[in-house]
C-alpha positions as CSV (number, residue, x, y, z in Angstrom):
1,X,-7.1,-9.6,5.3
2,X,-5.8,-6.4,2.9
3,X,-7.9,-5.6,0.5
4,X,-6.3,-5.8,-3.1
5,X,-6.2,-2.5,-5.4
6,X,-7.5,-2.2,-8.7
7,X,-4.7,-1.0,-9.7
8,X,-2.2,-3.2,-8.6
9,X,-4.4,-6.0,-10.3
10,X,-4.6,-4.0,-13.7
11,X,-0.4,-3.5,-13.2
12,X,0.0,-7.4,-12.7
13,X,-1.8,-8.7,-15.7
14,X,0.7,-7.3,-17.7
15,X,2.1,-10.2,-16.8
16,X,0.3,-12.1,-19.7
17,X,3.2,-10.4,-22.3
18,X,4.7,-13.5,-22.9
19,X,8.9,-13.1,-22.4
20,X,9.1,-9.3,-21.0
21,X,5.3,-8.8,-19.3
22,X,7.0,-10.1,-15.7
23,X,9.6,-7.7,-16.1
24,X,7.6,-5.2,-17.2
25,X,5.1,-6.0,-14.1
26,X,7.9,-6.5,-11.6
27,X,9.0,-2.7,-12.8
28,X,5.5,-1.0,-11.8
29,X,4.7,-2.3,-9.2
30,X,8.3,-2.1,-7.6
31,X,7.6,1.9,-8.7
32,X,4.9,2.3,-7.8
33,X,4.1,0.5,-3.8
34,X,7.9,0.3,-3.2
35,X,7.8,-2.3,-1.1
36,X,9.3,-6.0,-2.3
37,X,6.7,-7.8,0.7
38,X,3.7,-5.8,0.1
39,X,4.0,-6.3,-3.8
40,X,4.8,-9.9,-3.4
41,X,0.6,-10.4,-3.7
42,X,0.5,-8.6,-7.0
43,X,3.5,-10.3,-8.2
44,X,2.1,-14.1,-7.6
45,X,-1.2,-13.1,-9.2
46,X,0.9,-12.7,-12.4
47,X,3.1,-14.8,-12.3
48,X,1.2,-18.0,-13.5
49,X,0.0,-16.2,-16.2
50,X,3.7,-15.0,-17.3
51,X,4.9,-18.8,-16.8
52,X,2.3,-19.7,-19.0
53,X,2.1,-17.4,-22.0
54,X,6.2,-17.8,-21.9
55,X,6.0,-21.5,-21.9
56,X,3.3,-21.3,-24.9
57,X,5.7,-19.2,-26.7
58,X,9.1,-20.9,-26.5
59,X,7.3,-23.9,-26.9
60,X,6.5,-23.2,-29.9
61,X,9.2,-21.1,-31.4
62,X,11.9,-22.2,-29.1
63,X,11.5,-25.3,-27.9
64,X,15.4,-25.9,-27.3
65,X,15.2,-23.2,-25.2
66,X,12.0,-24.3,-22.8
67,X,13.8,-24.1,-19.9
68,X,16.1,-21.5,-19.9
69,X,12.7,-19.4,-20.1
70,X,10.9,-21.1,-17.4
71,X,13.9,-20.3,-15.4
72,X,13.9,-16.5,-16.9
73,X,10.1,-16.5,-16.2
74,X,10.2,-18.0,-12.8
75,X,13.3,-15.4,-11.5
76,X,12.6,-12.1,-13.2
77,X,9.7,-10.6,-11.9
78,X,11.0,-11.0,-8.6
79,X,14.3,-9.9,-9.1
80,X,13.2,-6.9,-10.7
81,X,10.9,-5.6,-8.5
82,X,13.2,-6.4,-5.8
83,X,16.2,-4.8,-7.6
84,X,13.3,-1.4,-7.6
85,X,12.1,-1.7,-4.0
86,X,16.0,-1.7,-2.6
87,X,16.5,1.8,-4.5
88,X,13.8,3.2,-2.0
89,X,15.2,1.8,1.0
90,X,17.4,4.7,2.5
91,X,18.6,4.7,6.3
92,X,20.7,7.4,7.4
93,X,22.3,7.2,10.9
94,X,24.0,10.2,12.0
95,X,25.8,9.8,15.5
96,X,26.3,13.4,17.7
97,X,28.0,13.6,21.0
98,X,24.7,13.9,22.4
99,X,22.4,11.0,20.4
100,X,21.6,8.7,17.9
101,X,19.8,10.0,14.9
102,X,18.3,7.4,12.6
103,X,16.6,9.2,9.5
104,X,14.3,7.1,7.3
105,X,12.2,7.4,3.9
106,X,9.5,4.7,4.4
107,X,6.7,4.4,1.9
108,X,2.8,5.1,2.4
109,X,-0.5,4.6,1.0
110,X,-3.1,6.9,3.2
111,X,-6.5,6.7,1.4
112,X,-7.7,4.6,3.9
113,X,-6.7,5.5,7.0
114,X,-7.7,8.9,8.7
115,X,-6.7,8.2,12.3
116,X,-3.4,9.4,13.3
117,X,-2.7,6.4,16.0
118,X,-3.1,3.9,12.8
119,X,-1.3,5.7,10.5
120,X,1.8,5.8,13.3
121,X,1.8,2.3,13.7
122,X,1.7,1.3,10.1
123,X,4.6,3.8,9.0
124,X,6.3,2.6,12.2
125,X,5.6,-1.2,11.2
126,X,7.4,-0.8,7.9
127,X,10.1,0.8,9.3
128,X,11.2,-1.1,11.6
129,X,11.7,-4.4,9.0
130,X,13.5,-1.8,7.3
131,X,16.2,-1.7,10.4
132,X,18.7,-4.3,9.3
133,X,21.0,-3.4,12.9
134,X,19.6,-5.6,15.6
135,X,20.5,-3.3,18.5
136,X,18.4,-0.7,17.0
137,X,15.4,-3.6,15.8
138,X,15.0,-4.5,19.0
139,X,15.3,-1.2,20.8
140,X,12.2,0.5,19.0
141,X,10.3,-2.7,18.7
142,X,9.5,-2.1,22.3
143,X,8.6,1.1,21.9
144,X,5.6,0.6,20.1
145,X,2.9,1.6,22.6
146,X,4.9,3.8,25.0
147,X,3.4,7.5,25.2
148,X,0.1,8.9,23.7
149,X,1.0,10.0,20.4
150,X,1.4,14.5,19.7
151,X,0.5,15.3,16.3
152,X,1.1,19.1,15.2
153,X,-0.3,20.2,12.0
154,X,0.7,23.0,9.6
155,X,-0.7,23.7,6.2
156,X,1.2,21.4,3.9
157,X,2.5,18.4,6.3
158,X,1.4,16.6,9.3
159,X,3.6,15.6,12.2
160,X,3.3,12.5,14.7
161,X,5.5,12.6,17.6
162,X,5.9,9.7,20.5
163,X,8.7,10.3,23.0
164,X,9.5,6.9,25.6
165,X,12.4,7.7,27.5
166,X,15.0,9.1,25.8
167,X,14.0,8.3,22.6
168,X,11.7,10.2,20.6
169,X,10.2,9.4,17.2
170,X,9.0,11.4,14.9
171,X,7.2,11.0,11.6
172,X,6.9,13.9,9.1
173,X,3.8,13.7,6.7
174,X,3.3,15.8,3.7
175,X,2.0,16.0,0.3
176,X,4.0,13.1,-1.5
177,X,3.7,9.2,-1.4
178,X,6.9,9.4,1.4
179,X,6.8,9.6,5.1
180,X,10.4,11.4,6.7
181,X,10.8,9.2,10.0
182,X,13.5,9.9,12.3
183,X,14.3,8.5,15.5
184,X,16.7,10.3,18.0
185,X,18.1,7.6,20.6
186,X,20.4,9.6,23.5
187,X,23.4,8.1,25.1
């Protein structure tokens, strides 16, 4: 199992602001891991304590009103930290007479791994349920394991390259909390 950051737990018990603290918690954490399914933990750890310090509130102050903000409560975390995790989902497909170029921004959290091979498959992981195409979902699910992995490093970034055919991907790591992949599929 994951382990659970500190963090992330602080960031979801805002949650206990009754009426805007699952908003408010949706928001960060969709900021901050930018991914809806990994911040989906966080977000149920909240979320019974949002659904009961809104209930408390509107039962007492607004009790006409109880289940218009169960409803609120229930939805709007979610929807917000969806809403934020979508603005960080870019895919660029460029097509050449020559190949395919699929260019992707996928998120990263690498204070716990070192090794290069993990750190490929877990940025290749999330990309590929970023691929929403099926013809390309299916062509570089297969490629997971095909060639030993190059990495080449320079001062400021870090790159891991695996070639299978004639596709090659290739994963640019530097400084910030985003890993440049890009994937170049010949006809």
């Amino acid at each position: 199992m994951k382990s659970l950051e500190r963090s992330n737990i602080l960031i979801a018990l805002t949650s206990v602001i009754p009426l805007v603290g699952g908003p408010i918690t949706g928001y960060l954490l969709g900021r901050k891991i930018r991914d809806f399914e990994d911040s989906l933990v966080y977000l149920f750890m909240g979320f019974p304590l949002f659904i009961l310090s809104s209930s408390i509130l509107s039962f007492i102050y607004f009790r006409n009103y109880l289940y218009l903000v169960l409803i609120y409560a229930a939805i709007s975390p979610f929807l917000v930290a969806y809403l934020i995790s979508r603005k960080y989902e870019n895919m660029q497909i460029n097509v050449n007479e020559y190949y395919i170029e699929i260019k992707l921004e996928v998120p990263i959290d690498l204070e716990e791994n070192t090794d290069p091979n993990v750190i490929f498959e877990k940025i290749f992981n999330k990309a590929l349920k970023k691929m929403k195409n099926p013809y390309y979902y299916y062509k570089l699910k297969s490629l997971n394991s095909c060639s030993n992995l190059k990495v080449s490093l320079s001062e400021n970034k870090m790159i891991l390259r695996r070639r299978c055919g004639d596709i090659i991907i290739e994963i640019e790591l530097t400084n910030k909390n985003v890993a440049d992949m890009k994937v170049s599929i010949s006809y």
